[in-house]
N, CA and C of each residue as an Amber inpcrd file, in Angstrom:
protein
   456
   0.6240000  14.9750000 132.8930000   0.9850000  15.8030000 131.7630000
   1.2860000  14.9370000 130.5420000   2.1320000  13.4860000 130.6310000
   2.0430000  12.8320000 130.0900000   1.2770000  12.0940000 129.2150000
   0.0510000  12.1690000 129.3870000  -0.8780000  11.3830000 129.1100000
  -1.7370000  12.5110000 128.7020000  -2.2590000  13.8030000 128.3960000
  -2.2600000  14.9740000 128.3350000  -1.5770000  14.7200000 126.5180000
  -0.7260000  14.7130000 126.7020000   0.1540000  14.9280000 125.4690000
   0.3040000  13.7850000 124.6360000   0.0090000  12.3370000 125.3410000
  -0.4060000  11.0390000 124.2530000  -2.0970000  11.2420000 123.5180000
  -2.7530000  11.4990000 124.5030000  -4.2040000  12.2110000 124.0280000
  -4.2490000  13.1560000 122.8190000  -3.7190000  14.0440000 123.3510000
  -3.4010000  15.3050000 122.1830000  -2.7540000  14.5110000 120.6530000
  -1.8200000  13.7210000 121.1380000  -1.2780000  12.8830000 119.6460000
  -2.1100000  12.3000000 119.4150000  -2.8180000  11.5710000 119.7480000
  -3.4410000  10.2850000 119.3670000  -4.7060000  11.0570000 118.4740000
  -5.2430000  12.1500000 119.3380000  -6.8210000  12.9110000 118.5850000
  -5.9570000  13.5800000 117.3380000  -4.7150000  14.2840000 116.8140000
  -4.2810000  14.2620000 115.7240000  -4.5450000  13.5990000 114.6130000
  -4.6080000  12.1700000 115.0210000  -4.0610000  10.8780000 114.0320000
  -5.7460000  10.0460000 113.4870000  -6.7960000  10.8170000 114.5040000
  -8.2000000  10.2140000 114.5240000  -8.5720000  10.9230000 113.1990000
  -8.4440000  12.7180000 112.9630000  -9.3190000  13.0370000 111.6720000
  -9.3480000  12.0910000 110.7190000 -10.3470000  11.9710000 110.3620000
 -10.9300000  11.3940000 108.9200000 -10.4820000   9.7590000 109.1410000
 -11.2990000   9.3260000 109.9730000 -10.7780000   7.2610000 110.8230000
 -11.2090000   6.7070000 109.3440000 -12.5590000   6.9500000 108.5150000
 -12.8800000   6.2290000 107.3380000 -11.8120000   6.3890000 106.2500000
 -11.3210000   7.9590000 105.8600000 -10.4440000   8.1130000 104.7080000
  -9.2390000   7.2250000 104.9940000  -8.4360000   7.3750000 106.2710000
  -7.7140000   6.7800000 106.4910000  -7.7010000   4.9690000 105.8330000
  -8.6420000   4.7450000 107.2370000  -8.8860000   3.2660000 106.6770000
  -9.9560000   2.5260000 105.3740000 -10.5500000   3.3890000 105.1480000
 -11.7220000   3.0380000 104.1470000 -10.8840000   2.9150000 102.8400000
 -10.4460000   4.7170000 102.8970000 -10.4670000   4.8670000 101.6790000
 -11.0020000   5.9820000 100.9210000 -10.8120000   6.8830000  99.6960000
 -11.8140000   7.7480000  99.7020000 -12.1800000   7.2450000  98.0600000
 -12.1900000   6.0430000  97.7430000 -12.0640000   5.0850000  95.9670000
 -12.1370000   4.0570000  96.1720000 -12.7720000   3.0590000  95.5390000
 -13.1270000   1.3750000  95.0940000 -13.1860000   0.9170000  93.9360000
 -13.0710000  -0.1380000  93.7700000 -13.2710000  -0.9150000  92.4750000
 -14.8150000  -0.8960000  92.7960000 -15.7880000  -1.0310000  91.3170000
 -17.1330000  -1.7740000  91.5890000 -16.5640000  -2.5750000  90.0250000
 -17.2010000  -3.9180000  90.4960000 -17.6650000  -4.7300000  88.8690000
 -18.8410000  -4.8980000  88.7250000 -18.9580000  -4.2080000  87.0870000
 -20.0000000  -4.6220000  86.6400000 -20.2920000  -5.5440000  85.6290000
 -21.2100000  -6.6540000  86.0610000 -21.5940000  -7.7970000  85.0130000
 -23.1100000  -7.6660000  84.7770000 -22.7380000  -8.5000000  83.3410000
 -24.5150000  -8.7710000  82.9640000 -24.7470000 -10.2410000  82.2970000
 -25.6690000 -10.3810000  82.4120000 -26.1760000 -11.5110000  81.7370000
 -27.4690000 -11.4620000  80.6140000 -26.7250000 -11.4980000  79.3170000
 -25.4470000 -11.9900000  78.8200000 -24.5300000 -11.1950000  79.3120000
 -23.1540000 -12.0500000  78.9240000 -22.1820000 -10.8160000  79.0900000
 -21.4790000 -10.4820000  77.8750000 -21.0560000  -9.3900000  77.7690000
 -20.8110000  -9.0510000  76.4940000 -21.1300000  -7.6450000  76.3110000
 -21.6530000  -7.1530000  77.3110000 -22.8470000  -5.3940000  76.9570000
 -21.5200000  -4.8530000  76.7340000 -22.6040000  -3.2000000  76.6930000
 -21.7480000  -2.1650000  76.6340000 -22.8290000  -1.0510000  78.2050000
 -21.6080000  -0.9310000  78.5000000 -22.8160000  -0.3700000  79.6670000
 -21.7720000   1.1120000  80.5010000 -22.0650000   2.3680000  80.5570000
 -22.0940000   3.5270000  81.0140000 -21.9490000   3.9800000  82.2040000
 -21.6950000   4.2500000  83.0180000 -21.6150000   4.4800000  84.6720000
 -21.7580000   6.1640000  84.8290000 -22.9660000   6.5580000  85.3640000
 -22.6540000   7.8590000  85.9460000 -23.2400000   7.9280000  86.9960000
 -22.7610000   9.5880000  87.4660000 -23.2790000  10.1450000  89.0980000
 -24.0470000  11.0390000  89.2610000 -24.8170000  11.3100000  89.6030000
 -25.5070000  12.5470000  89.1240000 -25.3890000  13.3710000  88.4920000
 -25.6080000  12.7310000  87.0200000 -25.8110000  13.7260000  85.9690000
 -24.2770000  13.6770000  85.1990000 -23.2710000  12.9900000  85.8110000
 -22.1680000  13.3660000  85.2380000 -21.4940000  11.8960000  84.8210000
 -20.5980000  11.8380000  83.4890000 -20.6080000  10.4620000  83.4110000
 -19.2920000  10.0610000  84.3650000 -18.7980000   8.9530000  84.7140000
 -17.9390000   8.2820000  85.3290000 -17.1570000   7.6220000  84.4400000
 -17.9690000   6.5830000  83.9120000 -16.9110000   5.7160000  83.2090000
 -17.8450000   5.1240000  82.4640000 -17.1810000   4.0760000  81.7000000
 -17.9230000   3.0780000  80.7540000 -17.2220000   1.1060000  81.0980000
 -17.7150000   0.7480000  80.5450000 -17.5290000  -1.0590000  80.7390000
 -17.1390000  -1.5090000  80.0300000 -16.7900000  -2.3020000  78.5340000
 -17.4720000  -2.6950000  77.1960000 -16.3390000  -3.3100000  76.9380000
 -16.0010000  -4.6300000  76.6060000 -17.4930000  -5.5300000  77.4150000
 -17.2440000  -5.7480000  78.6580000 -18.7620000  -6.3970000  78.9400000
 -19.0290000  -6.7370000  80.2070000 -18.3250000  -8.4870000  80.6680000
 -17.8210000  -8.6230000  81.4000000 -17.6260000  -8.2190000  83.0130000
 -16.2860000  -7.6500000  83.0980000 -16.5920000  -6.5170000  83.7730000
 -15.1700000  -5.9680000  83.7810000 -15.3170000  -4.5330000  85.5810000
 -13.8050000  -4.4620000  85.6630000 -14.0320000  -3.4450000  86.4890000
 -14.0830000  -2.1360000  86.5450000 -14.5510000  -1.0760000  87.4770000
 -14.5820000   0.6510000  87.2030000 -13.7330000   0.8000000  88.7080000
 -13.2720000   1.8560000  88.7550000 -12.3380000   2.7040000  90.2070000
 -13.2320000   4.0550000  90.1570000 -14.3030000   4.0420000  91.0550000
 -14.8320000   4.9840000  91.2310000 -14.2830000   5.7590000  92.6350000
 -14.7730000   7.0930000  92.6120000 -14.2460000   7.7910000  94.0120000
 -15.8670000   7.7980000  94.5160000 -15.1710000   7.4600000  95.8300000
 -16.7540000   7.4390000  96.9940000 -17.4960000   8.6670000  97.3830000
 -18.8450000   8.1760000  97.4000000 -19.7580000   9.9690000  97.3100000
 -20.9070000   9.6350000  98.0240000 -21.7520000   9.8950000  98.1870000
 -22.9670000  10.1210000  99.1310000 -24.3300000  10.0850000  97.9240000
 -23.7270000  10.4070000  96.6550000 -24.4190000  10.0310000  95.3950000
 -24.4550000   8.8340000  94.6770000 -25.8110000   8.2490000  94.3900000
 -26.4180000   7.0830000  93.6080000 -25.0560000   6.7800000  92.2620000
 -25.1020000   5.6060000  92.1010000 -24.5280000   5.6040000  90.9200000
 -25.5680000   4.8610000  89.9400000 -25.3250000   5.2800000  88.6040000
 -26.1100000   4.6050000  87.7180000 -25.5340000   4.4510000  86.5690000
 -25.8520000   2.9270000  86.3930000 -25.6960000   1.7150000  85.3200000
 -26.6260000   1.5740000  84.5190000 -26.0840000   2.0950000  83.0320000
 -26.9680000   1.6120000  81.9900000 -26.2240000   0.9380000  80.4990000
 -27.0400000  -0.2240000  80.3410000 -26.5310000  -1.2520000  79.7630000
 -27.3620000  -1.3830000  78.5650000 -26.4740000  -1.9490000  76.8880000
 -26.8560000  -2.3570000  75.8810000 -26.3770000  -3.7690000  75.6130000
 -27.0350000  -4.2000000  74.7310000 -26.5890000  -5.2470000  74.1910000
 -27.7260000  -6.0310000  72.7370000 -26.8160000  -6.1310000  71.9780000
 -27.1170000  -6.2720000  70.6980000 -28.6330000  -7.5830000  70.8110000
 -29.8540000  -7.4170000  70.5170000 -30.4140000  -8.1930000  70.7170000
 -31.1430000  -8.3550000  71.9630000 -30.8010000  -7.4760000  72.9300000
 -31.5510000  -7.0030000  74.2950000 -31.9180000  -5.9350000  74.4760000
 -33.1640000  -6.2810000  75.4380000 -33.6030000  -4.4430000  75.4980000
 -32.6460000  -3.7590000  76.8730000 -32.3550000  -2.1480000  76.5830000
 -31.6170000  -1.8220000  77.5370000 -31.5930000  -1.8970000  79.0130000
 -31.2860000  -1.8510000  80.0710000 -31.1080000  -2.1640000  80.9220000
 -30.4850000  -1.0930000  82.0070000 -31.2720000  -0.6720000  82.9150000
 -30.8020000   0.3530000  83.9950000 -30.7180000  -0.1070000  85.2450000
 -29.5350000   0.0280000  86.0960000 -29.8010000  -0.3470000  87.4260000
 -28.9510000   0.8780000  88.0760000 -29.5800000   1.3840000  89.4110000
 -29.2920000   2.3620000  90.2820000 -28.7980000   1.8660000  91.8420000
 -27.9160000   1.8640000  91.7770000 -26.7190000   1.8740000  93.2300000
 -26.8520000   2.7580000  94.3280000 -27.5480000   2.4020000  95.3150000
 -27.0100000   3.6270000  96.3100000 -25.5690000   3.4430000  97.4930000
 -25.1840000   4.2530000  97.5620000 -24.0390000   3.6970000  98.7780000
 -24.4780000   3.7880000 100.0730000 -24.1400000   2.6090000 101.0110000
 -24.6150000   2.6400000 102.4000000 -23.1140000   3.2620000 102.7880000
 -23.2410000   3.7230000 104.2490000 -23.0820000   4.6210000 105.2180000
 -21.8150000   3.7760000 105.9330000 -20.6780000   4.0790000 106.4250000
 -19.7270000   2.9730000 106.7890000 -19.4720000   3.5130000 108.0400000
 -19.9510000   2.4820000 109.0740000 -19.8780000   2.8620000 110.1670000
 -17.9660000   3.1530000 111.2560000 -17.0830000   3.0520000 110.3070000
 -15.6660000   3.5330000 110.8300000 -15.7640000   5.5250000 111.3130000
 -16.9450000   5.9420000 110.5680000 -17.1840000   7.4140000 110.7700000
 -17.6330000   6.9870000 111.9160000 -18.2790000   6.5290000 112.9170000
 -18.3750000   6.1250000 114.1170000 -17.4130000   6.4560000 115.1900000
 -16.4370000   5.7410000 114.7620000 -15.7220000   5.5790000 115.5060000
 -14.7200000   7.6630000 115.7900000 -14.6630000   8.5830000 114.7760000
 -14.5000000   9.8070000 115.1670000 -15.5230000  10.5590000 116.1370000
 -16.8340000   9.9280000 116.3370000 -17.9760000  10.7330000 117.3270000
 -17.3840000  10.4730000 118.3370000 -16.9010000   9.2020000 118.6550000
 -17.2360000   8.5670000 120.0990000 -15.8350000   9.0630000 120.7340000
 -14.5780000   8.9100000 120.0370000 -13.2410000   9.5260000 120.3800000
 -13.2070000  10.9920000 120.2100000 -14.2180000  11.8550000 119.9240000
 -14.0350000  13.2000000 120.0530000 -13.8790000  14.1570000 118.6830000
 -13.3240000  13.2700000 117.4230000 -12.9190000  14.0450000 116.6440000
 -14.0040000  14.3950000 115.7270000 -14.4410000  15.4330000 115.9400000
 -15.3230000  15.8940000 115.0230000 -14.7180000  16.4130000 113.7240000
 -13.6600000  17.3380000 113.3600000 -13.1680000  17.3650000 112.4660000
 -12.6370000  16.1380000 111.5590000 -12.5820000  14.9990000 111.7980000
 -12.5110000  13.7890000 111.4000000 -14.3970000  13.2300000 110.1840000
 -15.2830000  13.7620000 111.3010000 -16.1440000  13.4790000 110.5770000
 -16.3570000  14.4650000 109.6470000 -15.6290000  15.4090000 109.7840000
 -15.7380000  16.7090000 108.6400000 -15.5020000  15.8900000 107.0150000
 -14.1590000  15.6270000 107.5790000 -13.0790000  15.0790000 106.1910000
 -13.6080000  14.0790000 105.8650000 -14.1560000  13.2250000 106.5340000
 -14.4890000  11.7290000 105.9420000 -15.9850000  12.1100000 105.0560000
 -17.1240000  12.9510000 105.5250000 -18.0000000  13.6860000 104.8560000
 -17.5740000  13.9070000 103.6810000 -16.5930000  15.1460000 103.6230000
 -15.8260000  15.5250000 102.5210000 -15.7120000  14.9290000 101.7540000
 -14.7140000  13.9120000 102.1100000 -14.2480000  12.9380000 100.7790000
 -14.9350000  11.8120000 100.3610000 -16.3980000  11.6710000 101.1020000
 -17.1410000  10.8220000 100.7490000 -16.8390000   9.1980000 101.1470000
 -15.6830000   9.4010000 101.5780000 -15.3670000   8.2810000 102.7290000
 -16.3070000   7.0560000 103.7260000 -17.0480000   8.2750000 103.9890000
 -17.8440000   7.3010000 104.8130000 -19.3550000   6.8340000 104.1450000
 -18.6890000   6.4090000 103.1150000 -20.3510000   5.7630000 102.3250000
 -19.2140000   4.5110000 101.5140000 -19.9870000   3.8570000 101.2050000
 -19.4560000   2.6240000  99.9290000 -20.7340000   1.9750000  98.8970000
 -20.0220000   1.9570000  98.3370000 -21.0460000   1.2260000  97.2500000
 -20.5460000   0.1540000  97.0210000 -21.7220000  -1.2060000  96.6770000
 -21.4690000  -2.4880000  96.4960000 -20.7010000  -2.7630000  95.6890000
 -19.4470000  -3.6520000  95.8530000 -18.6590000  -4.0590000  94.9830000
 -19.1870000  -4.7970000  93.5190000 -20.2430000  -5.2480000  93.5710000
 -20.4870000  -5.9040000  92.6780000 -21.6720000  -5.6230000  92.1550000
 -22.0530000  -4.5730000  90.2420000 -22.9420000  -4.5330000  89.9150000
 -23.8620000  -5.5130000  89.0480000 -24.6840000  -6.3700000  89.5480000
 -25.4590000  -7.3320000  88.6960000 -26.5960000  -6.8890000  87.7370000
 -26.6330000  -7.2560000  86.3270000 -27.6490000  -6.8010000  85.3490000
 -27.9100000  -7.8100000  84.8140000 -29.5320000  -8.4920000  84.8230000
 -30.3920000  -9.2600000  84.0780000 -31.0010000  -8.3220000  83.0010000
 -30.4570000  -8.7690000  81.2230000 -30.8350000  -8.1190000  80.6760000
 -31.8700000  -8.9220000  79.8630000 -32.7580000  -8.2070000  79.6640000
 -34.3300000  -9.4190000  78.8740000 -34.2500000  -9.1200000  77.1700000
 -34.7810000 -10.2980000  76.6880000 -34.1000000 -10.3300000  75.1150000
 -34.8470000  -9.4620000  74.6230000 -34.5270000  -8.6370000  73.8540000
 -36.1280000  -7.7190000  72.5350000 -36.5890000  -8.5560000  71.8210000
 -37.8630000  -8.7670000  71.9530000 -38.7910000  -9.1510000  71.1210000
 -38.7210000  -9.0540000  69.6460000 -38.4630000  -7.7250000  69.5210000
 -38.6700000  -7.2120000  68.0320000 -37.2940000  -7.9040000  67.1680000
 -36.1480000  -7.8010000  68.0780000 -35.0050000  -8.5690000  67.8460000
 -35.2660000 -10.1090000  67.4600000 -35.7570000 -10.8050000  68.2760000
 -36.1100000 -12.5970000  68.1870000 -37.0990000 -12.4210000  67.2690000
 -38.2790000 -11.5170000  66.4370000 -39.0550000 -12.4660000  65.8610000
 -38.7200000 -12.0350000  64.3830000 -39.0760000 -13.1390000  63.6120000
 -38.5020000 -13.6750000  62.1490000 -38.8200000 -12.0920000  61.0190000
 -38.4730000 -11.5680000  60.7520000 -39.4470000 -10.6730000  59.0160000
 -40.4560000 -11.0530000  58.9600000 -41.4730000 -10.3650000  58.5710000
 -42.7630000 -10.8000000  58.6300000 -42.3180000 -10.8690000  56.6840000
 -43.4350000 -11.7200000  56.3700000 -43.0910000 -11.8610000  54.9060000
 -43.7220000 -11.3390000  53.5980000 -42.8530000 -10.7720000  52.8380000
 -43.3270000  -9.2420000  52.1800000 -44.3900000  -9.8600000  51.3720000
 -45.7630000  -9.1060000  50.8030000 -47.1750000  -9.8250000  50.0110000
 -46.1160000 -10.3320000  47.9880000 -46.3510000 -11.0910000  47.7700000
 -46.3100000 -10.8410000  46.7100000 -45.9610000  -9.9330000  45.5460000
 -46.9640000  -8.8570000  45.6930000 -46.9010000  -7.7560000  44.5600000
 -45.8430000  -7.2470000  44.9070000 -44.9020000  -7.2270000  45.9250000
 -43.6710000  -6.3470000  45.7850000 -42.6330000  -7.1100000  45.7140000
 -42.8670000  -8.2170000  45.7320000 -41.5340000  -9.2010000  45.0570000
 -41.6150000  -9.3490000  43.6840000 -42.5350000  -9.7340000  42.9920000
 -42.8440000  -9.7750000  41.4480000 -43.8000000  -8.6040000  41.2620000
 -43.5000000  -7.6460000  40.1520000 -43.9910000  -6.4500000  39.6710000
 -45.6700000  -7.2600000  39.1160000 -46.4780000  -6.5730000  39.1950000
 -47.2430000  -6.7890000  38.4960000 -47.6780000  -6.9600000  36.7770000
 -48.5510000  -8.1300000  36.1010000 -48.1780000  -8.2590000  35.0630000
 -49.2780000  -6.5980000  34.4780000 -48.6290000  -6.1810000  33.5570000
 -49.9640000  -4.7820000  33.1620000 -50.2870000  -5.9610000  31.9030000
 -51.9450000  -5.2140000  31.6960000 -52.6160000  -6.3320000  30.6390000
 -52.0640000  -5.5190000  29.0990000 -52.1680000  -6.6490000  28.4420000
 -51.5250000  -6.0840000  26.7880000 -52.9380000  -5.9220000  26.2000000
 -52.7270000  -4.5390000  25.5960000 -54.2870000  -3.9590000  24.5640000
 -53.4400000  -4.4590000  22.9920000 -54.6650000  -5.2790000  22.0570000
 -54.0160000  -5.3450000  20.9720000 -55.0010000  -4.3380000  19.8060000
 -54.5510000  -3.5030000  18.8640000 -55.3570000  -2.9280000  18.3400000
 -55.5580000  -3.7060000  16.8000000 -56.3790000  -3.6790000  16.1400000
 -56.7710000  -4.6830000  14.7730000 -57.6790000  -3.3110000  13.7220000
């Protein structure tokens, strides 16, 4: 009966093994190179947060949804990178001990996914940015001379 009733406690204490220990929120950092951007964070469709400047950190809440990073910087062309979160196998550990309502909550709260702590962005210079003024013709720096009519 004893043991009956440590069971019964113990499958209590199992719902949601990832929220518990995971977590249902993380830091991610995002850097770029250069650093210095200004760069955006959203989730499907909805924004999260922003960076500016770069390298710095975000506290996102964990989801089963992509995150996406998009980055400026004065003199670079913009820059997108897309995050997916892998799957954290501590939701495991509620199949095998019984608690299915455990994998409910950890579902729920998105618990059992993570996304990489660390977002990296190679941003490539603009062209149009690096190359010189092209150099204006003549006639629109000095007006043209008009010819003088003399009448006699």
């Amino acid at each position: 009966m004893r043991r009956f009733i440590m069971v019964g406690m113990l499958s209590l204490l199992l719902p949601g093994c990832a929220t518990l220990f995971e977590g249902t929120s993380q830091s991610v950092t995002v850097e770029t190179d250069p650093s210095g951007a200004d760069c955006t964070i959203d989730r499907h469709g909805t924004h999260i947060g922003q960076e500016n400047p770069t390298p710095g950190s975000i506290h996102v809440d964990k989801s089963k949804d992509d995150l996406s990073v998009q980055c400026k910087h004065v003199g670079y062309l913009p820059a997108t990178v897309t995050e997916s979160p892998k799957f954290q196998g501590t939701t495991f550990g509620n199949i095998v001990a019984g608690g299915l309502v455990g994998v409910v909550v950890d579902a729920a709260s998105g618990a059992n996914f993570e996304y990489p702590n660390d977002v990296k962005i190679n941003m490539a210079p603009d062209p149009a940015a690096a190359a010189p003024a092209a150099p204006q013709p003549m006639s629109t720096i000095i007006p043209p001379i008009s010819p003088v009519s003399y009448r006699r």
